[in-house]
N, C-alpha and C positions, 0 to 999 in steps of 0.2 A: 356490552361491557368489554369482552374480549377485543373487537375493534377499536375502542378506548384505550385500551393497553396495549396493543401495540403501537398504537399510532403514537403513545406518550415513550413507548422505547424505541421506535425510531428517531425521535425528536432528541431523545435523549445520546441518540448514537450520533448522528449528526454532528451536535452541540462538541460533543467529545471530541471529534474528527473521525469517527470511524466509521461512517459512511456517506455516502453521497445523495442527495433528493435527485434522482434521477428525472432526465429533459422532461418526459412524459409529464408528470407531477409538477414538475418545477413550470411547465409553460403553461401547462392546466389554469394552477393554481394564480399566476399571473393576467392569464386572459382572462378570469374570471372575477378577480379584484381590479380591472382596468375596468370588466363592464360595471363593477358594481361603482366606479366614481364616476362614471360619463351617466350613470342611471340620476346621480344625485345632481349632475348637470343637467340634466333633462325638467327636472322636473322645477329646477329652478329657473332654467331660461326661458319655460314656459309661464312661470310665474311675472316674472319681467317680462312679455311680452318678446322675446324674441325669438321668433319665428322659428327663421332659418336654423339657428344654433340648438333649440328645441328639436327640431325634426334630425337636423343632423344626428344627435345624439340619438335619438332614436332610434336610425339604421345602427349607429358605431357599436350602439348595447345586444344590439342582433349579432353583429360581426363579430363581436369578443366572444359572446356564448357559442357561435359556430365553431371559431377557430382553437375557443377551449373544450367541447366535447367531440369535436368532429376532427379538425387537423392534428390537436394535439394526439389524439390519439392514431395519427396514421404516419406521427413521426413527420412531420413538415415543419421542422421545427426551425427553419431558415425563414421560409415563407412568412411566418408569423412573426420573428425578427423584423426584417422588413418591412411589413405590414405596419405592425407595433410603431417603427420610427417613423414611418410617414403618415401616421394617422393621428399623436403626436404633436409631431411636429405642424403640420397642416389645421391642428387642431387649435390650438397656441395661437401659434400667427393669423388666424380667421378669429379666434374671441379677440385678440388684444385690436384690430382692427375697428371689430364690432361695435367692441366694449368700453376697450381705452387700457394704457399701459398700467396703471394702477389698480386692475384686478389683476397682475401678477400670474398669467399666463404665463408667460414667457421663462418661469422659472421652471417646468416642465421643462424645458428644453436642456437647462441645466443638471437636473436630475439626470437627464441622459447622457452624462458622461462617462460617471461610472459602470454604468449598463452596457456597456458602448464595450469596456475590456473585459465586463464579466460575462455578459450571456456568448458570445461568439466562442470566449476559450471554454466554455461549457459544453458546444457543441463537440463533434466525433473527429469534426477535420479540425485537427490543433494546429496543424502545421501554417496553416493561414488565417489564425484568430488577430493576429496582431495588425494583415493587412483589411481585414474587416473592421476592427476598430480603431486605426486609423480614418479611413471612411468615415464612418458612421460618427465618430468624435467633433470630427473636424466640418462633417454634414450637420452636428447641429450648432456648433460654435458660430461660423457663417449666418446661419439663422438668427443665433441671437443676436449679433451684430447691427445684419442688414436688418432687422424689424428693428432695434433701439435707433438708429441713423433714419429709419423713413419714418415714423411714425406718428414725431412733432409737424409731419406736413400734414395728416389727416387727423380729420374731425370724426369722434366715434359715431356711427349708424344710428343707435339705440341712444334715446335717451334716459337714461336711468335714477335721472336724479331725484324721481319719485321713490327710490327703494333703495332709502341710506341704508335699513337695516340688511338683506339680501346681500348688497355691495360689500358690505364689511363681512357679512359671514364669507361671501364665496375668495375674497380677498384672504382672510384666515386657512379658510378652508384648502387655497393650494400652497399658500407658505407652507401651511404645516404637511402636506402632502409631499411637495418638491424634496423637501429637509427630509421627511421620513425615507422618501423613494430612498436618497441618498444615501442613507442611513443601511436602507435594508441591503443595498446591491454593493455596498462595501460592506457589511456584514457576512454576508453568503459567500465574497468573494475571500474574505479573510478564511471562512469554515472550510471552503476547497482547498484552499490553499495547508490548512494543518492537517487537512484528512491526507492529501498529498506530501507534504514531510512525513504524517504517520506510517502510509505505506511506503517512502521511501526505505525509513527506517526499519523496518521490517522488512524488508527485502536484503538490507545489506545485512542485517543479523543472519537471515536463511544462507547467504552467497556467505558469508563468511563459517558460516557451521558447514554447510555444502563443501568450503575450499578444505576445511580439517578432515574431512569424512573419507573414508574410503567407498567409494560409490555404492561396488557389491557387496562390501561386509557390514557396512555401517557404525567403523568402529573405526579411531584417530588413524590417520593414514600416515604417510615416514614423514613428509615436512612438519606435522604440527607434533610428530612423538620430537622430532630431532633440535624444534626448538623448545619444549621441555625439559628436555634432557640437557642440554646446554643452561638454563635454570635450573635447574637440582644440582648439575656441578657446582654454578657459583653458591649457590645455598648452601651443601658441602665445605667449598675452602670456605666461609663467611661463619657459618652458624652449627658447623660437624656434623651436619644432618646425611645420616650415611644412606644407601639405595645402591640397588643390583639391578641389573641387566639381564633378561634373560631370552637368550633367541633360540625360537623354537620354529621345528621345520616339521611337515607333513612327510612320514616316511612313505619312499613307494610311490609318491603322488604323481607321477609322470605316467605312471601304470595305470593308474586309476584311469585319468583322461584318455588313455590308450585301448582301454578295455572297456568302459563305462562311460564312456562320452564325458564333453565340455561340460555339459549342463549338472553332469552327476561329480566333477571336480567343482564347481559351483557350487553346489549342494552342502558338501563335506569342507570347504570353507567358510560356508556362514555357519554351518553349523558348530564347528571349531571356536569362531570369533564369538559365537553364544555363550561357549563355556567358560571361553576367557572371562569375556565379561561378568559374568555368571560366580565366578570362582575365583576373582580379584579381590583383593577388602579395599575398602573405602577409598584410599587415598592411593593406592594404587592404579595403574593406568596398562593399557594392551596398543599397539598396532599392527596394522599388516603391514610391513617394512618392505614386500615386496614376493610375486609370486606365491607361492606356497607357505613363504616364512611369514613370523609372525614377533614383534619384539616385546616383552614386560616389559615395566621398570617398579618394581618391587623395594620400597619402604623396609629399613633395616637390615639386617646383617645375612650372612649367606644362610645359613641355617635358616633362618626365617624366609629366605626367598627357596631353599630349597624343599620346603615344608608344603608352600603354596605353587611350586613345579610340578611336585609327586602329584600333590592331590590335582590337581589341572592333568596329567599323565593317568593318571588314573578312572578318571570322569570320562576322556577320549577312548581312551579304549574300551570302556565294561559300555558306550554305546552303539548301537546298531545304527546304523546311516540307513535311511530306507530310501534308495535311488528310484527303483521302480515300486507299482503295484504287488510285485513277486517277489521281488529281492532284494538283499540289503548286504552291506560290507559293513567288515569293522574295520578301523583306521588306527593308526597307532602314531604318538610324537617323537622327536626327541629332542630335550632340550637342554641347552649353555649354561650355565650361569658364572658372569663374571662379579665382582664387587670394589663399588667406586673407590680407588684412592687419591690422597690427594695430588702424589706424584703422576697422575696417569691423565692422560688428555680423554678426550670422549674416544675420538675416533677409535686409539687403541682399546678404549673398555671395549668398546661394540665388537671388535675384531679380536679380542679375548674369547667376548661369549662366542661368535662365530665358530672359531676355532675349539671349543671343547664339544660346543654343539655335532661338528663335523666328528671329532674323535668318539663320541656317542654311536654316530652312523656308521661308522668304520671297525663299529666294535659290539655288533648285536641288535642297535636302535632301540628303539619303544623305551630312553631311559633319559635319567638326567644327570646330568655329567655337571660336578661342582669344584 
């Protein structure tokens, strides 16, 4: 039962795009439905009396089962490629010979067209899928050509005209066969392909959160706070929507790193960019602008941004940073606050806060200057 289910949610993931039937499975499962139609050829041609194509199929039902529990699983999954189109192919052009063109052999060969771009770009080497099924495309086109041009010169081997009914199944039997192959290997090929845009797509959402992020702090880094804050202006002169600035700097942090090592100023940064986060409301936003500094941009009027300063000021210092197993510092901030107007560009708001922020430093630290 548990086997059931997940076989039915992988199937299900698949379908989705969000995963891939990996080679193993996918050639397994291939060699093993090739042997099961050459099986049902076997038993037919032995029925018509035809020998040769009878015995053939015999071996070819050995050779699928080999190459689907044995090579597929040791990863040869070229070899069975190859193997596959010229057994095939050989296969076709030897019944239609036998048979005669009207048991529809030959459209196996067609079927392998689309096999032809999908199993090679499946394989690990991508970089030269395209000159593989170039090959292999045009290796079976030529076949179907040269057999329809030679074929009115020969008279079929077998006489079969005893076994109208046989002829018409096995005549059904690979139309709807060639048609399904078709069907499935542009199928699969399509499902690669949207599992392939899924993880593109996912990749460019990660690379584009990764390009906002501050690497070590994990919180918006100065290009995506600066194009923000360029939005909150226009939204400002547009809709009055007022917002403050507040840059705030790690007091003493060149000491820290001097005394307490790189790893333990590391330390006391992320742990900082926690509280920010931590002690922002909602629509409020933090970055690390750069170094030790750190920028808000706080919703509202100064009072309200110097409200959510204090208590950010306060959270920093009543905590202990524990650098080692033995010891721990307490750190202390100080912090700017400027407020947006509508005569004032960005750069100067930033360079506002800056500037009180520094008169804070210059005048006791651990406070916040409004």
């Amino acid at each position: 039962m548990n086997m059931i289910i997940r076989l039915l949610h992988t199937i299900r993931q698949v379908l989705a795009g969000k995963q891939l039937v990996n080679n193993e499975n996918k050639f397994r499962i291939m060699c093993i439905a090739t042997a099961g139609i050459h099986l049902v050829f076997c038993v037919v041609m032995g029925l018509l009396g035809a020998d040769f194509l009878c015995y053939y199929n015999v071996v070819i039902v050995l050779l699928y089962c080999f190459l689907g529990f044995v090579a597929a699983g040791k990863g040869a999954f070229r070899l069975i490629l190859v193997l596959l189109y010229l057994e095939v192919e050989f296969h076709a052009i030897a019944a239609t010979f036998l048979l005669g063109w009207n048991w529809e052999f030959m459209l196996y060969t067609l079927s392998l067209l689309p096999a032809a771009f999908y199993l090679p770009n499946s394989l690990s080497n991508r970089g030269k899928h395209l000159r593989y099924s170039a090959i292999l495309s045009a290796f079976a086109t030529l076949c179907y050509f040269a057999v329809s041009v030679l074929i009115p010169r020969f008279q079929p081997y077998y006489d079969t005209s005893a076994y109208p009914g046989l002829r018409g199944f096995i005549r059904y039997y690979n139309i709807v066969l060639a048609f399904f192959l078709q069907l499935v290997f542009s199928f699969l090929f399509a499902l690669e392909n949207r599992y392939m845009e899924n993880l593109l797509r996912k990749e460019n959402i990660e690379l584009g959160i990764e390009a906002n992020l501050d690497p070590l702090t994990k919180i918006r880094n100065r290009r995506s706070m600066s194009r923000r804050l360029e939005e909150e202006m226009e939204r400002m002169n547009r809709e009055n929507e007022l917002f403050c600035v507040v840059m705030v700097d790690i007091d003493d942090f060149k000491r820290i790193n001097d005394t307490c090592g790189h790893d333990a100023g590391d330390y006391v940064l992320t742990g900082i960019a926690e509280i920010l986060a931590e002690e922002l409301r909602e629509n409020d936003l933090c970055c690390r602008w750069g170094g030790e500094e750190f920028l808000l941009l706080v919703h509202g009027l100064r009072d309200d941004a110097f409200s959510v300063a204090e208590r950010i000021r306060k959270r920093v210092n009543e905590r202990e940073f524990q650098i080692l197993d033995d010891r721990s510092i307490h750190v202390s901030i100080t912090l700017g606050i400027a407020e947006a107007r509508k005569e004032i560009i960005l750069r100067e708001l930033i360079a506002e806060a800056d500037r009180k922020m520094y008169y804070g430093k210059n005048h006791g630290k651990n406070q916040v200057v409004a």
